[in-house]
Backbone as CSV, one residue per row, in Angstrom:
resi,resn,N_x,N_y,N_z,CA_x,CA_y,CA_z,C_x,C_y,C_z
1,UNK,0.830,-1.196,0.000,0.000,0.000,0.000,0.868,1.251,0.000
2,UNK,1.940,1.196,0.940,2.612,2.254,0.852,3.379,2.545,-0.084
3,UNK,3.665,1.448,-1.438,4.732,1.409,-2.106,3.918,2.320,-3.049
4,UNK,1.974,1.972,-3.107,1.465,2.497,-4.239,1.089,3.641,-4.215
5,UNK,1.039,4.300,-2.728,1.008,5.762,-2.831,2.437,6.378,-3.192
6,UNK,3.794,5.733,-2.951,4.680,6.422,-3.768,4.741,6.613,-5.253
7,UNK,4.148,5.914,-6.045,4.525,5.727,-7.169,3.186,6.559,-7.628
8,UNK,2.112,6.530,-6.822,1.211,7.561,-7.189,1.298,8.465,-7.093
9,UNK,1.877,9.234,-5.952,2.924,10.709,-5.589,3.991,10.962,-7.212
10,UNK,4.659,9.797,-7.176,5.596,10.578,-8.153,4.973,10.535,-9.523
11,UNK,3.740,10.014,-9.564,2.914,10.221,-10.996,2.580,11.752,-10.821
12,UNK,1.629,11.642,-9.973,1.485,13.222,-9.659,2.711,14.282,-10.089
13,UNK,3.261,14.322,-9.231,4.816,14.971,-9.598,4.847,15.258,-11.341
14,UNK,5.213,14.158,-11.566,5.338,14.154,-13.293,4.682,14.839,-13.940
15,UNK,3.005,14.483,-13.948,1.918,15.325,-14.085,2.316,16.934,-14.170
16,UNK,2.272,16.989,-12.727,2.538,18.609,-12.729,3.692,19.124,-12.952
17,UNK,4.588,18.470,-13.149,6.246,19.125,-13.937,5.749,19.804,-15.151
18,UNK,5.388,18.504,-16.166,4.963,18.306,-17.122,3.855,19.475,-17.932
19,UNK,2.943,19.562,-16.846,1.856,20.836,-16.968,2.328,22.063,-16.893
20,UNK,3.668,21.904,-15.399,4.182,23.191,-15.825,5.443,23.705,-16.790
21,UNK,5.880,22.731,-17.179,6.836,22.584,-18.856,5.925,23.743,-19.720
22,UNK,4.575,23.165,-19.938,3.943,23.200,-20.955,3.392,24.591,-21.135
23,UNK,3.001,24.729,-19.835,2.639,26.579,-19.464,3.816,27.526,-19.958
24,UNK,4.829,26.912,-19.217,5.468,27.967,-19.418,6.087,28.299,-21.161
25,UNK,5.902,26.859,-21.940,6.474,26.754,-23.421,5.169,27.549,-24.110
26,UNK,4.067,27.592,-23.349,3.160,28.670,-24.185,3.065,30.109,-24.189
27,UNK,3.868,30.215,-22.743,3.945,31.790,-22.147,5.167,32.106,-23.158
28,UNK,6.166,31.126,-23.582,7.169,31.834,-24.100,7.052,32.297,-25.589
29,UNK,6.135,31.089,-26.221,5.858,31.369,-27.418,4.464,32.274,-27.626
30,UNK,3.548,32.663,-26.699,3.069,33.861,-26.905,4.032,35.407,-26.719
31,UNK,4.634,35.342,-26.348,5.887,36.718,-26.169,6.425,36.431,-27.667
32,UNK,6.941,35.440,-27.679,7.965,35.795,-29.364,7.076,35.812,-30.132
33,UNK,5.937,35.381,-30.121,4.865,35.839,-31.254,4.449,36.936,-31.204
34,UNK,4.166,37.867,-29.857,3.791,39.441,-29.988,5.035,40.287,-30.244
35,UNK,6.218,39.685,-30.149,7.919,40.633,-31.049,7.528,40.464,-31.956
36,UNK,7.507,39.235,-32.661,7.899,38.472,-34.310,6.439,40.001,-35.107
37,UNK,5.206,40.274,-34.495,4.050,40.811,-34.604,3.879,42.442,-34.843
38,UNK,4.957,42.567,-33.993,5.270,44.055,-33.516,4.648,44.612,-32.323
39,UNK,3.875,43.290,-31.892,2.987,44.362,-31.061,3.990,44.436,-29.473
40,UNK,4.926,43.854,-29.278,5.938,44.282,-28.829,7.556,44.831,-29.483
41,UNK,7.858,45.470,-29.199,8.863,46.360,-30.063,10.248,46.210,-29.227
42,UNK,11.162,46.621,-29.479,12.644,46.909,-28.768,12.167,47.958,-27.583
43,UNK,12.158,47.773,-26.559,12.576,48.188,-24.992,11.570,48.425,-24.706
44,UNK,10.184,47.637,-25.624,9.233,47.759,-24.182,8.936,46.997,-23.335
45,UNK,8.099,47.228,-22.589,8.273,46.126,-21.234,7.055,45.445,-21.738
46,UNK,7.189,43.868,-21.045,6.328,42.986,-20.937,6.247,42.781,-18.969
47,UNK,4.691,43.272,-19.233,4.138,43.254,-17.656,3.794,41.916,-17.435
48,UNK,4.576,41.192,-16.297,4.054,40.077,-15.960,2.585,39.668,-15.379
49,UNK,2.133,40.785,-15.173,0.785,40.464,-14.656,-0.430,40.191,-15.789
50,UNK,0.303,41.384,-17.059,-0.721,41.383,-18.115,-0.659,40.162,-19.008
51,UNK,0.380,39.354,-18.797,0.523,38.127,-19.790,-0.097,37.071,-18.996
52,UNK,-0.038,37.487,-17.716,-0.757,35.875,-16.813,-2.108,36.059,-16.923
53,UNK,-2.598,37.171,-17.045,-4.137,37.570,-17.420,-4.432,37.356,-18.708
54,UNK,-3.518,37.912,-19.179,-4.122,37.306,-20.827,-4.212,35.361,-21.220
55,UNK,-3.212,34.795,-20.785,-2.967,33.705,-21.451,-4.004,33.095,-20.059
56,UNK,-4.139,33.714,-18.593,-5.122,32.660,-17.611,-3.567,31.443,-17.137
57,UNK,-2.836,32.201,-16.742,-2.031,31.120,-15.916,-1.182,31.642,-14.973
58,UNK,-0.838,31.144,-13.967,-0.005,31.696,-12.896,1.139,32.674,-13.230
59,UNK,1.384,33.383,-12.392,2.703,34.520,-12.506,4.176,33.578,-12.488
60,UNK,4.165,32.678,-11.907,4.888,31.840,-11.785,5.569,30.734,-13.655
61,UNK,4.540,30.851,-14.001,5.014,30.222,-14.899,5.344,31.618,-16.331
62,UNK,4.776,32.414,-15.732,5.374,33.684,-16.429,6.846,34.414,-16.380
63,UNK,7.116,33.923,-15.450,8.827,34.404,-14.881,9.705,33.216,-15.096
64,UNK,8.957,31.834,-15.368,9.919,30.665,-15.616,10.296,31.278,-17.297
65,UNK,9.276,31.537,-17.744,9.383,31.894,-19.326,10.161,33.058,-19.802
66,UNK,9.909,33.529,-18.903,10.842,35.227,-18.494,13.072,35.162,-18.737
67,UNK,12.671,34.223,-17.570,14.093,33.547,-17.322,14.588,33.146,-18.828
68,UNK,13.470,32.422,-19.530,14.234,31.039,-20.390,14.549,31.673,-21.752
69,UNK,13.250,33.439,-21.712,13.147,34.041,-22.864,14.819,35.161,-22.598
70,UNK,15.455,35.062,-21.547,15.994,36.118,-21.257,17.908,35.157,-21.914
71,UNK,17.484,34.112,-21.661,18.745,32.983,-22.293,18.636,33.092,-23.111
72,UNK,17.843,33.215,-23.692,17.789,33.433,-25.385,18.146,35.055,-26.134
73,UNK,18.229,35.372,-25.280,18.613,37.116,-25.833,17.508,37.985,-26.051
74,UNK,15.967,37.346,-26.051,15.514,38.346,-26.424,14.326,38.911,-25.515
75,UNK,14.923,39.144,-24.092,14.452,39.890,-23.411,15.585,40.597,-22.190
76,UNK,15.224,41.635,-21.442,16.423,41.855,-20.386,15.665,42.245,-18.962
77,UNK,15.755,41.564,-18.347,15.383,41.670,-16.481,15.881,42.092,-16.059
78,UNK,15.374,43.573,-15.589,16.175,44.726,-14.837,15.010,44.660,-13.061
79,UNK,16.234,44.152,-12.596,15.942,44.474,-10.680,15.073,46.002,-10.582
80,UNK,14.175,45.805,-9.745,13.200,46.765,-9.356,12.405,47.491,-10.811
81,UNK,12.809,46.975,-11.655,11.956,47.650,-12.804,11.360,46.727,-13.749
82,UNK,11.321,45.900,-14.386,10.564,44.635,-14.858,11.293,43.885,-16.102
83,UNK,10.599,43.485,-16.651,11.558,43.414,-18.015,10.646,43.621,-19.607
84,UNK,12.331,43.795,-20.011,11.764,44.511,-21.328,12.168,43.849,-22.467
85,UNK,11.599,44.220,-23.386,12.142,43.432,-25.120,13.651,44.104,-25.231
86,UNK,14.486,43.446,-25.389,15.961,43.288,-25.499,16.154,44.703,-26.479
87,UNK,17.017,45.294,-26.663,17.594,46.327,-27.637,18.609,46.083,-28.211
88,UNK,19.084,46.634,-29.347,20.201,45.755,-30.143,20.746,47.231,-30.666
89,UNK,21.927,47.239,-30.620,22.781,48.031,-31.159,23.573,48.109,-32.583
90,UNK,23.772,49.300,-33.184,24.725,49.138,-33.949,25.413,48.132,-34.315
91,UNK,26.519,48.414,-33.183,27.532,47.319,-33.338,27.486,45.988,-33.057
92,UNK,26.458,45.645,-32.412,25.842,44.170,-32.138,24.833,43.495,-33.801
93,UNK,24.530,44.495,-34.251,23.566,44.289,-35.158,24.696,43.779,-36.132
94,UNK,26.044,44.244,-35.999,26.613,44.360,-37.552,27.315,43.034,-37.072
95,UNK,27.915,42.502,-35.619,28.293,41.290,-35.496,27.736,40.122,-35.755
96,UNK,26.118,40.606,-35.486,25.156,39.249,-35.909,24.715,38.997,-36.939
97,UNK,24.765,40.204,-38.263,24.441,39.952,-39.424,25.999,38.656,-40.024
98,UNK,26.878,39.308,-39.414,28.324,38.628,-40.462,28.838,37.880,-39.394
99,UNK,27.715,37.077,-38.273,28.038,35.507,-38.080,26.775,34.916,-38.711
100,UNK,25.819,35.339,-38.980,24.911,34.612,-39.554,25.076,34.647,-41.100
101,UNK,25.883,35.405,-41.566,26.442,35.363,-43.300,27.185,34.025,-43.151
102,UNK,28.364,33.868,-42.102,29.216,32.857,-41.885,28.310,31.373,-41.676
103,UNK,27.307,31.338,-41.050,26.354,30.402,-41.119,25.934,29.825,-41.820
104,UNK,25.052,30.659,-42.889,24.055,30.533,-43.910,24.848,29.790,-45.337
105,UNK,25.836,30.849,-44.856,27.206,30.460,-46.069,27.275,29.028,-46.293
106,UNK,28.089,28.456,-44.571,28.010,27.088,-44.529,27.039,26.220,-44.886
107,UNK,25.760,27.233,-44.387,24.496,25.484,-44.404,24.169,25.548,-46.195
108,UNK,24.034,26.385,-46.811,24.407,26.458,-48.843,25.321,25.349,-49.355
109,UNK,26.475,25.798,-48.308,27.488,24.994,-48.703,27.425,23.323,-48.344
110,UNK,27.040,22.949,-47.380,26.598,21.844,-46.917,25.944,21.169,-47.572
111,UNK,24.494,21.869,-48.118,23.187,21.270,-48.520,23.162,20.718,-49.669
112,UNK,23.757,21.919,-50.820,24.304,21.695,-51.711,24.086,20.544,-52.896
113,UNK,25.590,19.860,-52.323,25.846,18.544,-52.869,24.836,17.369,-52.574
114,UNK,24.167,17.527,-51.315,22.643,15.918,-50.830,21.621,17.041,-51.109
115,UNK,21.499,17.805,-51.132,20.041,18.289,-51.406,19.042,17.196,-52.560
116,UNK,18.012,16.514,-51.816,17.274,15.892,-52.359,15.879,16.867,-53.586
117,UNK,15.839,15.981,-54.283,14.611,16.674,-55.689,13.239,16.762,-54.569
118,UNK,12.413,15.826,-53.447,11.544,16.631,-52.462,12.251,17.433,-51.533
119,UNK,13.201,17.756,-51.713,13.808,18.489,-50.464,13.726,19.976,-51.315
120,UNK,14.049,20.168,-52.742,14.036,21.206,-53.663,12.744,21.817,-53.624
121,UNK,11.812,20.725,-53.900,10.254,21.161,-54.003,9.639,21.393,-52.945
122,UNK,9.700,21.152,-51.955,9.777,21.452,-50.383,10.239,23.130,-50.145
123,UNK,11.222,23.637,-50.854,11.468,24.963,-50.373,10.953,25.147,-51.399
124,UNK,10.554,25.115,-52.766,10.053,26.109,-53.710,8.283,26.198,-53.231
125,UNK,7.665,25.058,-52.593,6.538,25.345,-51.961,6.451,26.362,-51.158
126,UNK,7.104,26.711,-49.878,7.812,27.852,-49.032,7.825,29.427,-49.902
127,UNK,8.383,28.743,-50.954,8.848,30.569,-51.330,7.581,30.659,-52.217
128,UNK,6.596,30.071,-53.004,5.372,30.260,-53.527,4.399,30.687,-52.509
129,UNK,4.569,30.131,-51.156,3.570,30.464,-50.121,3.688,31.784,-49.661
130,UNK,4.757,32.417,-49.521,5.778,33.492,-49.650,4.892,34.846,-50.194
131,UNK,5.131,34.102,-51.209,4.754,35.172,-52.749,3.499,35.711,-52.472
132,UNK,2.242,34.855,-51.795,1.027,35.698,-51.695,0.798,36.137,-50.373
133,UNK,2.099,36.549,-49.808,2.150,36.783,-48.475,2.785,38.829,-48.302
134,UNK,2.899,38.823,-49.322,3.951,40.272,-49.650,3.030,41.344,-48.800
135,UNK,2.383,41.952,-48.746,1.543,42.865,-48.700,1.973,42.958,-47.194
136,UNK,2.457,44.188,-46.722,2.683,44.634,-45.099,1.362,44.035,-44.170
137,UNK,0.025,44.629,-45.081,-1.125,43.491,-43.720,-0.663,42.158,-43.149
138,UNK,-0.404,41.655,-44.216,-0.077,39.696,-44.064,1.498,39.538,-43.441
139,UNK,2.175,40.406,-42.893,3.190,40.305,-42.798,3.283,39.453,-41.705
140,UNK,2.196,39.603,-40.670,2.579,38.347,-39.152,2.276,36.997,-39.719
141,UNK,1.822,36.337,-40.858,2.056,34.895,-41.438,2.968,35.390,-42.278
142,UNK,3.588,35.907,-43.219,5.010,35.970,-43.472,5.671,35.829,-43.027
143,UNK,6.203,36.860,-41.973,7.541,36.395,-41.286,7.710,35.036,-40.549
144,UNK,7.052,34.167,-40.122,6.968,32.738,-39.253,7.400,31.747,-40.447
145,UNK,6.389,32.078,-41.696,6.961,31.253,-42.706,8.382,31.399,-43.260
146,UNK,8.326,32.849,-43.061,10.064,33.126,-43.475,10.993,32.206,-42.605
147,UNK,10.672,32.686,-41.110,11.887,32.008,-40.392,11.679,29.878,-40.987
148,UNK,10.544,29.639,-41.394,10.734,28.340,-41.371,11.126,27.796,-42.339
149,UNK,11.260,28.819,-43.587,12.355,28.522,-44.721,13.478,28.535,-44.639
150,UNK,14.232,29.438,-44.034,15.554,29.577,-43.466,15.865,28.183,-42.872
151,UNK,15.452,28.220,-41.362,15.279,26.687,-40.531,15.208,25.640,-41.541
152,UNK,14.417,25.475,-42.189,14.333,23.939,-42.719,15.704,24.261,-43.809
153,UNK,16.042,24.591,-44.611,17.599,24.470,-45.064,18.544,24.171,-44.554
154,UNK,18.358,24.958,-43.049,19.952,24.503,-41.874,19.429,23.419,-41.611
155,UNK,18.192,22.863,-41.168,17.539,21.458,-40.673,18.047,20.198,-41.445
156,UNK,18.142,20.472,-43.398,18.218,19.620,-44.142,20.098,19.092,-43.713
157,UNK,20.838,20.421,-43.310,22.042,19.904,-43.860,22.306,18.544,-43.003
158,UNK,21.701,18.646,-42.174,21.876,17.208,-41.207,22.692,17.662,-40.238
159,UNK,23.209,18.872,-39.805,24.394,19.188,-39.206,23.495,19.591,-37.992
160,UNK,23.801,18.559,-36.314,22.862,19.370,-35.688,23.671,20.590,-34.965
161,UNK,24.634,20.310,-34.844,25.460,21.514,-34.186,25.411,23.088,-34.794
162,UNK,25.389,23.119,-35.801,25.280,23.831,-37.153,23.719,24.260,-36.415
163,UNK,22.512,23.709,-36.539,21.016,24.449,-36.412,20.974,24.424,-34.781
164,UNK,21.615,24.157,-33.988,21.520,24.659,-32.298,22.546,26.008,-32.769
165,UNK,23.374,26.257,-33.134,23.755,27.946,-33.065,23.438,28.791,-33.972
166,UNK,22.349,28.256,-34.834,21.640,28.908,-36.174,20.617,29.364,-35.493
167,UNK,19.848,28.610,-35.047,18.656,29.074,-34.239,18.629,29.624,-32.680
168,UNK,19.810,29.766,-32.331,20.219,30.446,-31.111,20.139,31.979,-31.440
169,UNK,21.332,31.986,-32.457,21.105,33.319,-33.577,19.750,34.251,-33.772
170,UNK,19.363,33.218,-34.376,17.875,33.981,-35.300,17.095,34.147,-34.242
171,UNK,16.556,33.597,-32.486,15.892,34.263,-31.629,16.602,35.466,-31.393
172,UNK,17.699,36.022,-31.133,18.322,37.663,-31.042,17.650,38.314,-31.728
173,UNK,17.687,37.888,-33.048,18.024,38.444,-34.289,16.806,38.996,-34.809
174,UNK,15.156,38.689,-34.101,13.989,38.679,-34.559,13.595,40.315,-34.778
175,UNK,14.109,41.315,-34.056,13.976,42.276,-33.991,14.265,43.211,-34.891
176,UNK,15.493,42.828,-35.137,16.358,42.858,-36.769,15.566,43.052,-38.231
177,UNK,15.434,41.394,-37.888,14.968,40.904,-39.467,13.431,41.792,-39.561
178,UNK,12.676,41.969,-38.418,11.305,42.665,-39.080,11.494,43.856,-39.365
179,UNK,12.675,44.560,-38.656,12.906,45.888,-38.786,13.332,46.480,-40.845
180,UNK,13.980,45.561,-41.274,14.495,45.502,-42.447,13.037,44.851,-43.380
181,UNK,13.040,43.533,-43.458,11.752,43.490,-44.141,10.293,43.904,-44.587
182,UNK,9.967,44.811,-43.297,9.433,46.101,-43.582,9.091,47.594,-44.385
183,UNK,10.636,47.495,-44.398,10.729,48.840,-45.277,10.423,48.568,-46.492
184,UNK,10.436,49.403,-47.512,9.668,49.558,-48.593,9.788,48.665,-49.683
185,UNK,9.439,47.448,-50.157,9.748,46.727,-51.560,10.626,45.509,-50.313
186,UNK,10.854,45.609,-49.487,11.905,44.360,-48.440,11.216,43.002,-48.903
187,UNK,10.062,43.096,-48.607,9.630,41.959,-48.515,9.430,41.351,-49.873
188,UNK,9.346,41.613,-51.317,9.018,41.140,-52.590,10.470,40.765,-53.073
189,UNK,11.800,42.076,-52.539,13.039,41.814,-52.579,13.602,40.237,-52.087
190,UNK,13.174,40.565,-51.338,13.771,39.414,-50.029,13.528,37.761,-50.901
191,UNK,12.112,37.969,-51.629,11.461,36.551,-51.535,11.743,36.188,-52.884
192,UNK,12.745,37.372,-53.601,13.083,37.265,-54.732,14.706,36.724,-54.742
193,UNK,14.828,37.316,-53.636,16.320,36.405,-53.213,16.139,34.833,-52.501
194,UNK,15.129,34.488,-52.314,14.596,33.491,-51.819,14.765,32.427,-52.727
195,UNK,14.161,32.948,-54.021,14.152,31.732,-55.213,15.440,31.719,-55.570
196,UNK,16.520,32.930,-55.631,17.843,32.223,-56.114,18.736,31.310,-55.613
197,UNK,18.311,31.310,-54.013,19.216,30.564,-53.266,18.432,29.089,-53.729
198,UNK,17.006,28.645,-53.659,16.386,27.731,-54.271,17.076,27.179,-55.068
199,UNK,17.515,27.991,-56.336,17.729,27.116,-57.273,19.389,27.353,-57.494
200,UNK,19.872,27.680,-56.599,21.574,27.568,-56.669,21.380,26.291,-55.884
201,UNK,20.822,26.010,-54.758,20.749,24.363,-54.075,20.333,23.795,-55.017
202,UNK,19.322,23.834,-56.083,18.815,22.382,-56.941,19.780,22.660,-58.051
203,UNK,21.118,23.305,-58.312,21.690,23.260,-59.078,22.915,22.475,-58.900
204,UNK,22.894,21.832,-57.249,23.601,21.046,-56.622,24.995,22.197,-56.364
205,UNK,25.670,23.198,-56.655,26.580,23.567,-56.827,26.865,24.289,-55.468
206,UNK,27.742,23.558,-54.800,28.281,24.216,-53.149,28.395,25.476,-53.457
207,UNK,29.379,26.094,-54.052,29.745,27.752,-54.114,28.632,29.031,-54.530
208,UNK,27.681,28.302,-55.244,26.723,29.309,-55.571,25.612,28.987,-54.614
209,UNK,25.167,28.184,-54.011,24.254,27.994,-53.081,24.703,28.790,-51.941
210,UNK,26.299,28.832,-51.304,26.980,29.226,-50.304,26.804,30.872,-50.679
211,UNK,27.341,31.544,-52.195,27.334,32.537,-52.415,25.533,33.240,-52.246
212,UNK,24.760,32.712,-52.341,23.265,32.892,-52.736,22.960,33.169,-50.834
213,UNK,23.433,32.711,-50.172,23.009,32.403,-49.060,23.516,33.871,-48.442
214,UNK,24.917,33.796,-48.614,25.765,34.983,-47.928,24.891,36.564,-48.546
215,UNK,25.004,36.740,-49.661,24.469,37.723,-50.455,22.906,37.946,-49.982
216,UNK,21.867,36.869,-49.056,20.562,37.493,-48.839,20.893,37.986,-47.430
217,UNK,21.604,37.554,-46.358,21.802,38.157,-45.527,22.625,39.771,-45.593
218,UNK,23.527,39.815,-46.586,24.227,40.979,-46.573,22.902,42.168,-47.357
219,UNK,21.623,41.317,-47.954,21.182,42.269,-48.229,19.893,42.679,-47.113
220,UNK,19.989,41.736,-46.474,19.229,42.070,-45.213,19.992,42.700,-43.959
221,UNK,20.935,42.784,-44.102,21.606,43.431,-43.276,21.139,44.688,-43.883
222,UNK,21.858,45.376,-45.357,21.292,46.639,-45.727,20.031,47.169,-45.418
223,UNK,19.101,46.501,-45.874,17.821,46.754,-45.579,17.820,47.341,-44.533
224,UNK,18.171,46.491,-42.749,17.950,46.544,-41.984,18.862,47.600,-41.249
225,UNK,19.941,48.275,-41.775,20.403,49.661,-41.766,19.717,50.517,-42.089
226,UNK,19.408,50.558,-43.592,18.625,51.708,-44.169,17.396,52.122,-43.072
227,UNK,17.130,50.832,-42.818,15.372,51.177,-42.036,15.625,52.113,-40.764
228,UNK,16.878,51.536,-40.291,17.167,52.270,-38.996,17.713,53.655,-38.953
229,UNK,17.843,53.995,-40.246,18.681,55.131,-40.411,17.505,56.181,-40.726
230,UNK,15.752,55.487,-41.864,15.140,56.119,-41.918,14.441,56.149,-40.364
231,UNK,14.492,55.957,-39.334,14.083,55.883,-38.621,14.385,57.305,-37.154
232,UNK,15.546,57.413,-37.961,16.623,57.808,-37.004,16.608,59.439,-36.988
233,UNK,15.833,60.581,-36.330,15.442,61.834,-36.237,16.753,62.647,-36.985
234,UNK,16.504,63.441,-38.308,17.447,64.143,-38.220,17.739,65.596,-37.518
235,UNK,18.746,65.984,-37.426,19.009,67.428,-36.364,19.198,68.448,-37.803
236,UNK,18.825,69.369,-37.481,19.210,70.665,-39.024,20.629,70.971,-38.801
237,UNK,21.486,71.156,-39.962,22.717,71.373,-40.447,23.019,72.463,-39.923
């Protein structure tokens, strides 16, 4: 009897680990969905009270998510004041564009040579889905599909080490990429660089898949200057 209330205790246990895993993997992915959205922006705060009210779950599993969103870069917990959507700098912006050139480069280069004929048609589905996605309204199902075109390329190369610091990356980086794809013609640009990298991989050829890869980030990097620069108050001469 006593053995079966232990094993019923540690069911329990499990249970509620488990439940609270799950809370908190929804608290986190409602936050990166209101960045990825805009409806949170660079340095504003996310009130812990207003997300446990919105989503209906403890404060507790709001600060586990807090913590796990804050490992990831894209939030910052400031003592006595709360926390806020992460801010990215200049010079941080220009380090993360040209390690993720160094990335992208590789996974081109990787994919390349095994890139399978459903693995080809698989991303040209992606960038067609893409295509009727252009229009700034539709942009919060754009960008998710974007990031999952990217992802599934580093996914294909088979390299898992390679997509744990690819996708470590691209959570920083979310703030970035909407900031640039935004601006004017970004997004028709972008998805037009989309199909070349496509078909430099189904052309099997490492160097132009690698080159195709490097060249959309360097032009998303631009983008994502320009935007900040139109952004940026000028003072009179």
């Amino acid at each position: 009897m006593t053995e079966f209330r232990s094993n019923g205790d540690s069911a329990q246990s499990a249970i509620g680990f488990l439940r609270s895993t799950s809370l908190t993997s929804l608290v986190q992915e409602e936050i990166v969905r209101m960045i990825l959205s805009g409806e949170l922006d660079a340095g504003a705060q996310v009130k812990e009270f207003a997300i446990a009210d919105r989503l209906g779950v403890g404060r507790s599993s709001v600060r586990e998510a807090f913590r796990a969103l804050e490992e990831a870069g894209l939030v910052r917990l400031e003592k006595n004041r709360g926390v806020f959507v992460r801010e990215i700098g200049d010079n941080e912006a220009e380090e993360m564009y040209a390690v993720r050139a160094g990335l992208d480069e590789l996974a081109g280069r990787l994919l390349a040579p095994r890139i399978t004929a459903d693995q080809v048609d698989e991303l040209k589905r992606l960038v067609d889905d893409l295509e009727v996605l252009l229009a700034p309204e539709t942009f919060a199902t754009y960008f998710p599909l974007n990031l999952r075109f990217h992802d599934r390329i580093v996914e294909m190369t088979g390299n898992g080490k390679l997509l744990v610091m690819y996708r470590r990356l691209i959570n920083e980086m979310h703030l970035l990429r909407r900031r640039g794809l935004l601006r004017g013609g970004g997004l028709l640009v972008s998805n037009d660089e989309h199909r070349a990298i496509v078909a430099a991989l189904a052309s099997r050829d490492a160097e132009a898949a690698a080159a195709a890869m490097r060249d959309h980030v360097r032009s998303g990097r631009n983008r994502m200057m320009a935007a900040a620069d139109a952004a940026t108050p000028r003072t009179a001469a």
